[in-house]
N, CA, C and O of each residue as an XYZ file, in Angstrom:
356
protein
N      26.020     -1.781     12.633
C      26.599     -2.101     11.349
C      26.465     -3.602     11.140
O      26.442     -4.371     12.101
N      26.394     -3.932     10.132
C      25.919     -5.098      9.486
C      26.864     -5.424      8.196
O      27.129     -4.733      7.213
N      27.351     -6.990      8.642
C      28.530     -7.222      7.348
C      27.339     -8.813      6.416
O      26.657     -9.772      6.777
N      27.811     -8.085      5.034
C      26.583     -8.908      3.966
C      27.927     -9.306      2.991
O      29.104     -8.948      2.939
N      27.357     -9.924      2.510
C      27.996    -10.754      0.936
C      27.513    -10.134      0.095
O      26.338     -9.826      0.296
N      28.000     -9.776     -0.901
C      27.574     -8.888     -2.299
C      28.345     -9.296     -3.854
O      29.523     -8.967     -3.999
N      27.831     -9.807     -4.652
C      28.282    -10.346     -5.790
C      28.350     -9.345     -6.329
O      27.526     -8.461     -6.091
N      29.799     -9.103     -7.620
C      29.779     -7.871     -8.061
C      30.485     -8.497     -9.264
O      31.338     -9.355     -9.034
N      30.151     -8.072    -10.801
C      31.053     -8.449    -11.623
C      32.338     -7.985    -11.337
O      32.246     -6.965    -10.654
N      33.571     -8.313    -11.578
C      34.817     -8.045    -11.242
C      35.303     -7.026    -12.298
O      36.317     -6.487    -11.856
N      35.000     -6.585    -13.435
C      35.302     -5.222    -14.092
C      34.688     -4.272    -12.989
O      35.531     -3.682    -12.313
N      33.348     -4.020    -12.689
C      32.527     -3.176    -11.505
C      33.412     -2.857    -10.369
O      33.751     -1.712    -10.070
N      33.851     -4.184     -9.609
C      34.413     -3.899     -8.681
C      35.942     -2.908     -8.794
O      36.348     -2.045     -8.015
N      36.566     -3.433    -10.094
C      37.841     -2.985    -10.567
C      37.849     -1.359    -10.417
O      38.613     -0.659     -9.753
N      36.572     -0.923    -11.386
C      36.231      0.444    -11.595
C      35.835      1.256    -10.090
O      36.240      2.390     -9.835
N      35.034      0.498     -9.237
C      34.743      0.765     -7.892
C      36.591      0.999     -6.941
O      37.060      2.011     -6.420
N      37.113     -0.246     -7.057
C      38.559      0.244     -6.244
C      39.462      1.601     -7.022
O      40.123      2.387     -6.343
N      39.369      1.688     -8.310
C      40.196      2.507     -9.028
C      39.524      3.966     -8.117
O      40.137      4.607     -7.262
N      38.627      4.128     -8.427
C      37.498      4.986     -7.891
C      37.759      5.756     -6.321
O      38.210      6.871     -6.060
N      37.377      4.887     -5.621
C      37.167      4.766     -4.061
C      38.581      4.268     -3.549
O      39.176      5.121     -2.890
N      39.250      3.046     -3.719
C      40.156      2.385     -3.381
C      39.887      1.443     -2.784
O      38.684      1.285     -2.579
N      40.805      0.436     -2.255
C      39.987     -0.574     -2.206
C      39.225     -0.898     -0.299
O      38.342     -1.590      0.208
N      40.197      0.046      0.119
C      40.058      0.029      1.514
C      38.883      1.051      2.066
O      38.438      1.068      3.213
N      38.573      1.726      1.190
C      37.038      2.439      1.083
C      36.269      1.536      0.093
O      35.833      2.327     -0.744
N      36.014      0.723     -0.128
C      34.606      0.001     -1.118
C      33.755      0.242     -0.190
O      32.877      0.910     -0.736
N      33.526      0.113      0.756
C      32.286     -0.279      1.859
C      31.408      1.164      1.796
O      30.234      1.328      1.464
N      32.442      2.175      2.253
C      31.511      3.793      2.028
C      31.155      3.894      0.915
O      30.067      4.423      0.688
N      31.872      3.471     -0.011
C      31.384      4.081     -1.757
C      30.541      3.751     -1.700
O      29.603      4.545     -1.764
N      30.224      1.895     -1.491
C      28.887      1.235     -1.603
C      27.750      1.964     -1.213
O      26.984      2.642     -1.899
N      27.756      1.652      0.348
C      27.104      2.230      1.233
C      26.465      4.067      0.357
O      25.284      4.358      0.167
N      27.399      4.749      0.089
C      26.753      6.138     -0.429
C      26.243      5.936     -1.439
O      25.265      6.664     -1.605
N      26.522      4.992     -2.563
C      25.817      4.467     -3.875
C      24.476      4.145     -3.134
O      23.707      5.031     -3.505
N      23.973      3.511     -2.475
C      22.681      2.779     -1.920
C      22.219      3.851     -1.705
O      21.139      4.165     -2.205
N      22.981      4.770     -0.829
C      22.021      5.703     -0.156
C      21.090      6.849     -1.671
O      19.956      7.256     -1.924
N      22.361      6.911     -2.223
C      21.607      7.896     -3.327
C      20.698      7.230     -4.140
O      19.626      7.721     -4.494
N      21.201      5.840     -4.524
C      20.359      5.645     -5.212
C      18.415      5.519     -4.775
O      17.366      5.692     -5.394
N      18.782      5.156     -3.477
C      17.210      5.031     -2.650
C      16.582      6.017     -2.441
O      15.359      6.103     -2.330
N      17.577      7.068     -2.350
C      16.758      8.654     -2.357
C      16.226      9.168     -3.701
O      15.389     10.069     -3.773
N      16.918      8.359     -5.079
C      16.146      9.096     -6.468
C      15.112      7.899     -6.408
O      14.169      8.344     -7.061
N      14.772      6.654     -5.997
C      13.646      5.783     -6.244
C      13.029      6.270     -5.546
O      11.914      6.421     -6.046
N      13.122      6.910     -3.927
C      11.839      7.331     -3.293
C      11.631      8.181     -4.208
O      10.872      7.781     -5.091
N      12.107      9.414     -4.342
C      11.731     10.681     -5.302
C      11.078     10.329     -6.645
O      10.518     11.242     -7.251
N      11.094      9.106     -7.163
C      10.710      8.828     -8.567
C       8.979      8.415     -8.214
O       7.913      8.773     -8.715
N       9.295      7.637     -7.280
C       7.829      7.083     -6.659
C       6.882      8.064     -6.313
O       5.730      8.220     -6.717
N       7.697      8.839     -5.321
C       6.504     10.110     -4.739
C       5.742     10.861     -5.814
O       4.514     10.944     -5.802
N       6.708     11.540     -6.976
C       6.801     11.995     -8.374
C       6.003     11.046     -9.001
O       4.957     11.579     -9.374
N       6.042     10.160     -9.205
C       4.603      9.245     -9.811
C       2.972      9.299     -9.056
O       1.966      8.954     -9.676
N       2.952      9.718     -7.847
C       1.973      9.468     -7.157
C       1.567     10.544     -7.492
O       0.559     10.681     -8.185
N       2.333     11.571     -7.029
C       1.722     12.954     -7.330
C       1.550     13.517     -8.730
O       1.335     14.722     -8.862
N       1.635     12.677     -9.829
C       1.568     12.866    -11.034
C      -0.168     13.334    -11.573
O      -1.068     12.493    -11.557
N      -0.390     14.716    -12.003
C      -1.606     14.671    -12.006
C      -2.495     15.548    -11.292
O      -3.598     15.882    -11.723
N      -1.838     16.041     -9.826
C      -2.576     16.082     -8.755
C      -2.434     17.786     -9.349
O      -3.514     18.363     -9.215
N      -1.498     18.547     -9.872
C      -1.682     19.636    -10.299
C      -2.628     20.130    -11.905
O      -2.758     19.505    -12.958
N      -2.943     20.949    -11.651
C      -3.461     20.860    -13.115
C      -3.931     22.517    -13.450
O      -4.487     23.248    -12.629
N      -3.586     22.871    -14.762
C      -3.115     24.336    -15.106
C      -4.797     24.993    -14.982
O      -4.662     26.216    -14.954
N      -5.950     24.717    -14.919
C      -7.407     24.773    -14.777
C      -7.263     25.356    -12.984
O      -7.890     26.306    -12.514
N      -6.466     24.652    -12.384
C      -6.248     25.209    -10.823
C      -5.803     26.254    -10.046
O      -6.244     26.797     -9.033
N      -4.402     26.489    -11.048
C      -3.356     27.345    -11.259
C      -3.443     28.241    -12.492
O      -2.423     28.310    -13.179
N      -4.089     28.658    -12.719
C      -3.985     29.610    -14.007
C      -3.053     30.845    -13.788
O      -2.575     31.603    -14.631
N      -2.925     30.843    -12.442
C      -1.506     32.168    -12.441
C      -0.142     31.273    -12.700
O       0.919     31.885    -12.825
N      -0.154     29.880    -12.779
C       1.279     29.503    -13.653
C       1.425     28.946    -14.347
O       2.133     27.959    -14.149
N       0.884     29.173    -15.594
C       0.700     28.397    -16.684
C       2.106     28.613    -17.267
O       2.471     27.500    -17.646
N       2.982     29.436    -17.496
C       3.928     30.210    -18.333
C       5.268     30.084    -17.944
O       5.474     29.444    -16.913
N       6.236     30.562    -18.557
C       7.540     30.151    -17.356
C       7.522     31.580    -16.708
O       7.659     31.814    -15.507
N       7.322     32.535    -17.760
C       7.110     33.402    -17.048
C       6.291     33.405    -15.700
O       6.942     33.250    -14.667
N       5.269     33.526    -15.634
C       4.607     32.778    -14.482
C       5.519     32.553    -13.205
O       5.812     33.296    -12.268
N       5.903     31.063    -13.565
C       6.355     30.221    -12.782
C       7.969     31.472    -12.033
O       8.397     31.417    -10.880
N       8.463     32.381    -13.098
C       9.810     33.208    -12.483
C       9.380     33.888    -11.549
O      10.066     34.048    -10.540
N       7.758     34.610    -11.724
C       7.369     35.431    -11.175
C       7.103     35.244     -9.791
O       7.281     36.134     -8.960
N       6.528     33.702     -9.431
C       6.232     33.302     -8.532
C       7.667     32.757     -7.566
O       7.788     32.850     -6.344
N       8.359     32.353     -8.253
C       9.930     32.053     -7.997
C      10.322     33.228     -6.863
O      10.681     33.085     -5.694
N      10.146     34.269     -7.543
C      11.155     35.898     -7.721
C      10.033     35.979     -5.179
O      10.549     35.938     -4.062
N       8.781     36.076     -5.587
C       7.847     36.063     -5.089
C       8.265     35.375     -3.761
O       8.159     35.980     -2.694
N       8.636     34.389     -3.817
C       8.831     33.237     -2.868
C      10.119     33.315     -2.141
O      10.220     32.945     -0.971
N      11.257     33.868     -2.939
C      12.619     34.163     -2.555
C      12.601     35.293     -1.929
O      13.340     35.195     -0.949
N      12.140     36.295     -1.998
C      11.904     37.546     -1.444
C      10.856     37.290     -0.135
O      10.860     38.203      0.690
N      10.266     36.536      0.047
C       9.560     36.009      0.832
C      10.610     36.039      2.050
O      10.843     36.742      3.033
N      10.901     35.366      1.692
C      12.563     34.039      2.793
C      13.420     34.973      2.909
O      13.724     35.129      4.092
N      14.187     35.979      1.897
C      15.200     36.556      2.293
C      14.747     38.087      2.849
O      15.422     39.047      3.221
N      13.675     37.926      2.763
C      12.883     39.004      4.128
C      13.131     38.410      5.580
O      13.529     39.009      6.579
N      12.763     36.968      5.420
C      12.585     36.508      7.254
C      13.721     36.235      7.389
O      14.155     36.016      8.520
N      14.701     36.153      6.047
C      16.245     35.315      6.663
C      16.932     37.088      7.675
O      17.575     37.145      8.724
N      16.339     38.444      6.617
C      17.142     39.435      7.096
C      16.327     39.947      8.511
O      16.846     40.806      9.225
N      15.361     39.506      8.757
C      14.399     39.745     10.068
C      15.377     39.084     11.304
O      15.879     39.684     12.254
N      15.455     37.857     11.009
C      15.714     36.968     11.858
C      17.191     37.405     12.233
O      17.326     37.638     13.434
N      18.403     37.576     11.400
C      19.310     38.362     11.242
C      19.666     39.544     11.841
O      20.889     39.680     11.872
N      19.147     40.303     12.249
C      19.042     41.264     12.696
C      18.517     41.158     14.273
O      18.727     42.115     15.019
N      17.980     40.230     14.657
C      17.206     39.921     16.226
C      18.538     39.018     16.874
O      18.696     38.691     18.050
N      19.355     38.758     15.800
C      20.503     38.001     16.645
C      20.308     36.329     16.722
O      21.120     35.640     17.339
């Protein structure tokens, strides 16, 4: 663990203690960072991979229909091996 200095407008912080309290700021923080770094990775990856699909590839999911079908497809998949596995103990 690592102790930092952090400038915060003082309405922010106000709303942060009302929130959290003041003797938890550090976790709130701390879980604010964490989420927020997990939607920038996700935004980034989501940009990279922007493109890489394309409906010329996939012509079985062009539709939403489609896309339920394949859904429906995939879940039944899993809750086959979840009831396999289930059953072996």
């Amino acid at each position: 663990m690592s102790r930092t200095n952090v400038m915060l407008p003082d309405d922010l912080l106000d709303q942060i203690d009302r929130v959290a309290g003041a003797r938890r700021r550090s976790a709130f923080l701390a879980e604010a960072a964490r989420e927020k770094l997990a939607r920038v990775r996700f935004e980034r990856a989501a940009a990279r991979a922007f493109g890489s699909w394309t409906d010329s590839e996939h012509p079985d999911l062009m539709t939403d229909a489609d896309m339920d079908r394949y859904r429906q497809r995939l879940r039944a998949t899993t809750n086959r091996r979840v009831r396999t596995r289930a059953r072996r103990g």
